[in-house]
Backbone as ProteinMPNN parsed JSONL, in Angstrom:
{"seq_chain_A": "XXXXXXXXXXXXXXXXXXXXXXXXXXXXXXXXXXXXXXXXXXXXXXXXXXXXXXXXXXXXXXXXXXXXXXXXXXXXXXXXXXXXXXXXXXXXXXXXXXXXXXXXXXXXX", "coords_chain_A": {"N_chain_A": [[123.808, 65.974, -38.205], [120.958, 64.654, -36.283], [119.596, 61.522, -34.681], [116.957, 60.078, -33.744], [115.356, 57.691, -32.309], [112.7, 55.697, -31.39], [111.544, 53.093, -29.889], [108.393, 51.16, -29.754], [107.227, 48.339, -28.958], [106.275, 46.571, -31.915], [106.931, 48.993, -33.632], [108.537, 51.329, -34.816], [109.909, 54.752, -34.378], [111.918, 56.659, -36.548], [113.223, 59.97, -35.972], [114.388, 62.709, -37.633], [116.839, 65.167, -38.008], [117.677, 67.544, -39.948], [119.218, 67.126, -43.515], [118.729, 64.968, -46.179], [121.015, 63.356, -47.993], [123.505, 61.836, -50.044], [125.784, 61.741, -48.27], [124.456, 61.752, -45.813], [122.851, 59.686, -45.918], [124.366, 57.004, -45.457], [124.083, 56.616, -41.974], [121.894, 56.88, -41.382], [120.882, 54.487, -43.022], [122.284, 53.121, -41.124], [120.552, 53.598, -38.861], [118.519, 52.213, -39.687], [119.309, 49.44, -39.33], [119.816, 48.556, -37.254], [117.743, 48.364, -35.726], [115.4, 46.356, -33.986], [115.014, 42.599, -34.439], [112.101, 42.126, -34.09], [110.657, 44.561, -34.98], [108.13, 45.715, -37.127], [107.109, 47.517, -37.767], [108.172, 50.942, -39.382], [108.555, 54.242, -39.054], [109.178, 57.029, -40.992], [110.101, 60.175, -39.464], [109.947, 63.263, -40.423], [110.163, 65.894, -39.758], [111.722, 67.861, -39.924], [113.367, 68.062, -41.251], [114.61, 69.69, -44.184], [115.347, 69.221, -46.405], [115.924, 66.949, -49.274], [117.595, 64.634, -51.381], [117.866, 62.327, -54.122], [119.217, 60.397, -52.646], [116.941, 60.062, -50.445], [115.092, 58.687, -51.673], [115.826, 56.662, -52.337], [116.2, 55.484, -49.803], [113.94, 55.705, -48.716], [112.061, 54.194, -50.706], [113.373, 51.669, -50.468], [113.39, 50.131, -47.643], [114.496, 48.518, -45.771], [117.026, 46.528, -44.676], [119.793, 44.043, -46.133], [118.977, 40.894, -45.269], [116.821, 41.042, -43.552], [113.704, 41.123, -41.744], [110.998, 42.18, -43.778], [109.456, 45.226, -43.305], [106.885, 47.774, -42.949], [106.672, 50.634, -44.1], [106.054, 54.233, -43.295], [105.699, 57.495, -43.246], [106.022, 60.476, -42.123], [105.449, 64.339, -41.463], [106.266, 65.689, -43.58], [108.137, 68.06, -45.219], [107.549, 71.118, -47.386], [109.733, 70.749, -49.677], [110.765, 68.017, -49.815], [107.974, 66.352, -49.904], [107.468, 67.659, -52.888], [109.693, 66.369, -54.227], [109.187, 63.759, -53.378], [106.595, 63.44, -55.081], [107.115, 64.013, -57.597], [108.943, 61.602, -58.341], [106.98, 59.711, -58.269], [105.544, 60.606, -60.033], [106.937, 60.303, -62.392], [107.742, 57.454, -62.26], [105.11, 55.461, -62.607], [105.165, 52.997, -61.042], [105.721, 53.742, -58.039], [103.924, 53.628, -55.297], [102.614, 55.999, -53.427], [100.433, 56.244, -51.797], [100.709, 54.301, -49.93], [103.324, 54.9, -48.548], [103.174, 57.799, -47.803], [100.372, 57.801, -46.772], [98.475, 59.878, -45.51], [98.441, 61.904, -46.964], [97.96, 64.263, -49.418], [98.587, 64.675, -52.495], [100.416, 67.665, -54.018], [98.71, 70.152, -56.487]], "CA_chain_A": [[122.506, 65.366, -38.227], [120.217, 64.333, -35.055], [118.614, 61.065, -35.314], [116.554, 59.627, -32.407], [115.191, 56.336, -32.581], [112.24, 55.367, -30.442], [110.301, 51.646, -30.063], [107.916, 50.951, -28.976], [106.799, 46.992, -29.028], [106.671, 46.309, -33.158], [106.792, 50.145, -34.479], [109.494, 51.983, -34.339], [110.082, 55.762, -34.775], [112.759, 57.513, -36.223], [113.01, 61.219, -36.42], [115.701, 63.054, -38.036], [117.088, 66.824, -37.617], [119.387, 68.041, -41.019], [119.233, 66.892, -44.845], [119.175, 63.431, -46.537], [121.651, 63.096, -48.74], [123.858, 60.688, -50.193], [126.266, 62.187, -47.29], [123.882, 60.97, -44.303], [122.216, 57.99, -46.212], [124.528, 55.663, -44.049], [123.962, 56.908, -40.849], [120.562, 56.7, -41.827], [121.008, 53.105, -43.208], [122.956, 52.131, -39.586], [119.47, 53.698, -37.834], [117.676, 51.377, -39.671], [120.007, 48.131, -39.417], [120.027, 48.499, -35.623], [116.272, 47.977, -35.118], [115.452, 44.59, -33.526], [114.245, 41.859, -35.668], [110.381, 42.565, -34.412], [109.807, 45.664, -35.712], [107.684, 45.27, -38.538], [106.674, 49.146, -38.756], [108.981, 51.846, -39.117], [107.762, 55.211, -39.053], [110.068, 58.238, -40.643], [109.278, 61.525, -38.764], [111.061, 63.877, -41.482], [109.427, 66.948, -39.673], [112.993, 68.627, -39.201], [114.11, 67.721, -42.512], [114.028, 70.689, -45.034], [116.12, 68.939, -47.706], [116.262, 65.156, -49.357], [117.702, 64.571, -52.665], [117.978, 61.149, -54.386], [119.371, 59.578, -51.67], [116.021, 59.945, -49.903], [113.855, 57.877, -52.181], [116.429, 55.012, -52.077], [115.992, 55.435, -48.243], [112.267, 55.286, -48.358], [111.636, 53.359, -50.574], [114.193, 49.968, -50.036], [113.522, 50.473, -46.054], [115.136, 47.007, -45.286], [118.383, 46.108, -44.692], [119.549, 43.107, -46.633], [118.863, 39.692, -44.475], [116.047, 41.634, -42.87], [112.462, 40.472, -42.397], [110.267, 43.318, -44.628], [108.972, 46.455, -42.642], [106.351, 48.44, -43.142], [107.353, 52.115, -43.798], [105.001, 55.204, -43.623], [106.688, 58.792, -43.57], [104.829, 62.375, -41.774], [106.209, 65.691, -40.995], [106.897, 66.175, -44.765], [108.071, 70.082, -45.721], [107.365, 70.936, -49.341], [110.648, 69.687, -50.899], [110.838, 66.821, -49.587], [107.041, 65.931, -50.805], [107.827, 67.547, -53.918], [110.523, 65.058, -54.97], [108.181, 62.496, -54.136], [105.538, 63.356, -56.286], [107.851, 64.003, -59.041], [109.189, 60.435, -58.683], [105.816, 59.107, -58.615], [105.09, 61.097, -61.832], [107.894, 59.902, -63.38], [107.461, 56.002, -62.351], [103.808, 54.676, -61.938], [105.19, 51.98, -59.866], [105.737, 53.978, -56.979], [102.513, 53.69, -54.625], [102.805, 56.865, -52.414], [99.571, 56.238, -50.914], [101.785, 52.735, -49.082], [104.316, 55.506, -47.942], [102.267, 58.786, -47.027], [98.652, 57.834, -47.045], [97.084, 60.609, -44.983], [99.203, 63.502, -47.486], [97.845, 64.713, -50.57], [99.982, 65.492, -53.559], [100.518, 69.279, -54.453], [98.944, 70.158, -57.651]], "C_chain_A": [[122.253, 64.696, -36.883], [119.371, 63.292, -35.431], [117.994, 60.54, -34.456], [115.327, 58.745, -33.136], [113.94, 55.99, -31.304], [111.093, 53.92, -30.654], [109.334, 51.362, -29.326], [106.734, 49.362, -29.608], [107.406, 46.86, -31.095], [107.21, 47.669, -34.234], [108.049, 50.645, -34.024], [109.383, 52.9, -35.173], [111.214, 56.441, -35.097], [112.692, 58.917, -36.771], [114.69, 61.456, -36.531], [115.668, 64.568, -37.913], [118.446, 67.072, -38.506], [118.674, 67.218, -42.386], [119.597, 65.412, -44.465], [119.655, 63.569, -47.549], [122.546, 61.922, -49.219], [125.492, 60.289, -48.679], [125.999, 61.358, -45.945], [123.718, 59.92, -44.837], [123.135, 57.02, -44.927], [124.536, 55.539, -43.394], [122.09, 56.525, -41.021], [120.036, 55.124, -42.164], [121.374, 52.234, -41.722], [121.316, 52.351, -39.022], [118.431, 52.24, -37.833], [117.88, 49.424, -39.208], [120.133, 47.721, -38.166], [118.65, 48.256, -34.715], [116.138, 46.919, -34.87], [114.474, 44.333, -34.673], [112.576, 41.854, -35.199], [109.639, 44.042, -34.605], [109.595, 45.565, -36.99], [107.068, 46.371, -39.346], [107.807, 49.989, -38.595], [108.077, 53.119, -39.895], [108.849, 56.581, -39.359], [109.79, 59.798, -40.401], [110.541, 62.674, -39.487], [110.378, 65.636, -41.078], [110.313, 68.013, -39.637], [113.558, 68.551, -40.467], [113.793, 69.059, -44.016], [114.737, 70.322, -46.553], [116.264, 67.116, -48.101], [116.226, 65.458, -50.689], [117.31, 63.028, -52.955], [118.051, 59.852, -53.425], [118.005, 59.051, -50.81], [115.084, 58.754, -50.036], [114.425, 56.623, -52.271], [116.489, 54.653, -50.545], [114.386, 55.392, -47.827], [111.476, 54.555, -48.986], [112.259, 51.675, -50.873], [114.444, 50.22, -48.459], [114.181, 49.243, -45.424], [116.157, 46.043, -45.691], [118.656, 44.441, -45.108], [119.715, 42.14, -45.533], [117.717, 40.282, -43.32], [114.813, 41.118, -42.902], [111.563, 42.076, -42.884], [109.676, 44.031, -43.22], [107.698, 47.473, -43.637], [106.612, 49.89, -42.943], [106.307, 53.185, -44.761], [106.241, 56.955, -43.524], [105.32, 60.204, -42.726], [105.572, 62.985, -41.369], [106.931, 66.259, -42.208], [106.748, 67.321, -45.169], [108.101, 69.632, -47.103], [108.598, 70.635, -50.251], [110.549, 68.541, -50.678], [109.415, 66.02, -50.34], [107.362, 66.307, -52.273], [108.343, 66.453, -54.439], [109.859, 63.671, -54.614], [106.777, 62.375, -55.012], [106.388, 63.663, -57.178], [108.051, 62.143, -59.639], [108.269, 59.406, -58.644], [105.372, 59.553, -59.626], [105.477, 59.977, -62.514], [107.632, 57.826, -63.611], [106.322, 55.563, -61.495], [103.95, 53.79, -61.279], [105.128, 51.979, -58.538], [104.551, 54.215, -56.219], [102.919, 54.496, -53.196], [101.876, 57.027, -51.518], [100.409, 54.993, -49.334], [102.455, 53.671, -47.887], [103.992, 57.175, -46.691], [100.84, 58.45, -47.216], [97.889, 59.008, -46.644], [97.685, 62.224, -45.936], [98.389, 63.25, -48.737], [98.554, 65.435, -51.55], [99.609, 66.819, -53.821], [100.195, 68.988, -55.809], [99.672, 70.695, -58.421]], "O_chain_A": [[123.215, 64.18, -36.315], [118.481, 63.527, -36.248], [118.977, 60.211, -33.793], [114.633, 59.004, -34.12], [114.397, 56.057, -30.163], [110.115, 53.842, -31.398], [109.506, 51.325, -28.107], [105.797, 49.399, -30.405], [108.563, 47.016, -31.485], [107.742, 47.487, -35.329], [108.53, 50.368, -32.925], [109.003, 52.71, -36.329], [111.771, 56.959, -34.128], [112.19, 59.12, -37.876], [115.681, 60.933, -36.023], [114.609, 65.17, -37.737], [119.633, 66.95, -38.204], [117.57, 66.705, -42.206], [120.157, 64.83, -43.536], [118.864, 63.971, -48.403], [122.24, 60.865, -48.667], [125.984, 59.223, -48.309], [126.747, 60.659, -45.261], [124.372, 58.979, -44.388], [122.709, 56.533, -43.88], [124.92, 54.402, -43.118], [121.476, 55.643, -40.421], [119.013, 54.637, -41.682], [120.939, 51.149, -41.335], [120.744, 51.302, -38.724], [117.895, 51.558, -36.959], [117.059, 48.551, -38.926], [120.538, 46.585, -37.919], [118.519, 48.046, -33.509], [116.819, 46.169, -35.569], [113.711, 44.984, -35.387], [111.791, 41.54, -36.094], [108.486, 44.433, -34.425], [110.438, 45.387, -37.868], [106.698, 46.484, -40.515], [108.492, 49.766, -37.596], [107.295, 53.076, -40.845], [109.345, 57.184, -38.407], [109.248, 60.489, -41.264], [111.706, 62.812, -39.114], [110.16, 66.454, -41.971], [109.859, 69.12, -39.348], [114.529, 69.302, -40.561], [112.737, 69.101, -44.649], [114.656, 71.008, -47.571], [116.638, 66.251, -47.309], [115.393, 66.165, -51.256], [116.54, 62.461, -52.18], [117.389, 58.815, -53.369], [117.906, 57.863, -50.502], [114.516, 58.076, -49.179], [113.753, 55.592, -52.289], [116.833, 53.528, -50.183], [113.881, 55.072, -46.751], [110.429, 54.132, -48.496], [111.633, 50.749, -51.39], [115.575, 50.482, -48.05], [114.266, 49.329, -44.199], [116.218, 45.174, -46.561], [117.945, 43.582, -44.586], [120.605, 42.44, -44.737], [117.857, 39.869, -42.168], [114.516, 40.577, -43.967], [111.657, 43.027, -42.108], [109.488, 43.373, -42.197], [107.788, 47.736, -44.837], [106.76, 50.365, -41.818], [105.925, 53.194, -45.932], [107.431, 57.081, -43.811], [104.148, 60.519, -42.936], [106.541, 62.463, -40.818], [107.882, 67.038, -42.136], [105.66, 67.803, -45.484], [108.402, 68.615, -47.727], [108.46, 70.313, -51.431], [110.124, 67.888, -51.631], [109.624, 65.189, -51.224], [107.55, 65.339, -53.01], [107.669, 65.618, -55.042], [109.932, 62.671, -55.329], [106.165, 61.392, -55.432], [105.798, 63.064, -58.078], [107.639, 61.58, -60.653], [108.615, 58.263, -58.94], [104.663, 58.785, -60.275], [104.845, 59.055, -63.028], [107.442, 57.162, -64.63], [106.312, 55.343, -60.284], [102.933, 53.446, -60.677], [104.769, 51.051, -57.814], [104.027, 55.27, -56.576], [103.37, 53.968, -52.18], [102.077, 57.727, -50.526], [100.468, 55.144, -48.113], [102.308, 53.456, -46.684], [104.332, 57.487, -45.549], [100.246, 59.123, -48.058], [96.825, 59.275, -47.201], [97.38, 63.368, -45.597], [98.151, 62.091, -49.078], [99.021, 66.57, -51.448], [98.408, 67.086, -53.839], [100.773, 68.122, -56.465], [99.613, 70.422, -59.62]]}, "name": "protein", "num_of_chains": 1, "seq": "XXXXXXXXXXXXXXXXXXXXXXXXXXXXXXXXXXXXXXXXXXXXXXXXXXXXXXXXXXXXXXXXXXXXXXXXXXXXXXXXXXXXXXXXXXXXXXXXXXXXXXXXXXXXX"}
């Protein structure tokens, strides 16, 4: 896995290259734990990503490492599994507000 990290002032970008699994999750977890304390957006660029199981949705949506101040986390470059399994898990639990996470995507009917 390829993960490149870029800031710029409060936002920060990271893009990834390979699967999220429960495998990467902590490499994935370090990307995020390594961001300075003023980034308040994080942005995951999953455009390379053709696979995310479970692991994913506990990676997108608890984006902030514990003793962290809260982040704002959006998501684009989503291939159709990866959206899939989040509209499933927005089926499944009305709590999840996927507009928060992808706003400018529209769910597959």
């Amino acid at each position: 896995m390829n993960i490149t990290t870029t800031i710029d002032g409060s936002r920060a970008r990271i893009s990834l290259d390979g699967e999220i699994d429960y495998h990467t999750l902590p490499l994935l977890r370090a990307a995020t734990a390594d961001l300075p304390t003023p980034v308040t957006e994080l942005l995951w660029d999953l455009e390379a990503t053709t696979f995310m199981d479970v692991a994913g949705l506990h990676l997108l949506f608890d984006p902030t490492p514990p003793g962290s101040s809260p982040r704002r986390t959006k998501v684009t470059g989503l291939g159709p599994q990866p959206l899939r399994l989040l509209t499933v898990a927005a089926d499944l639990n009305p709590d999840i507000d996927l507009t928060r996470l992808i706003p400018a995507t529209v769910a597959p009917s």
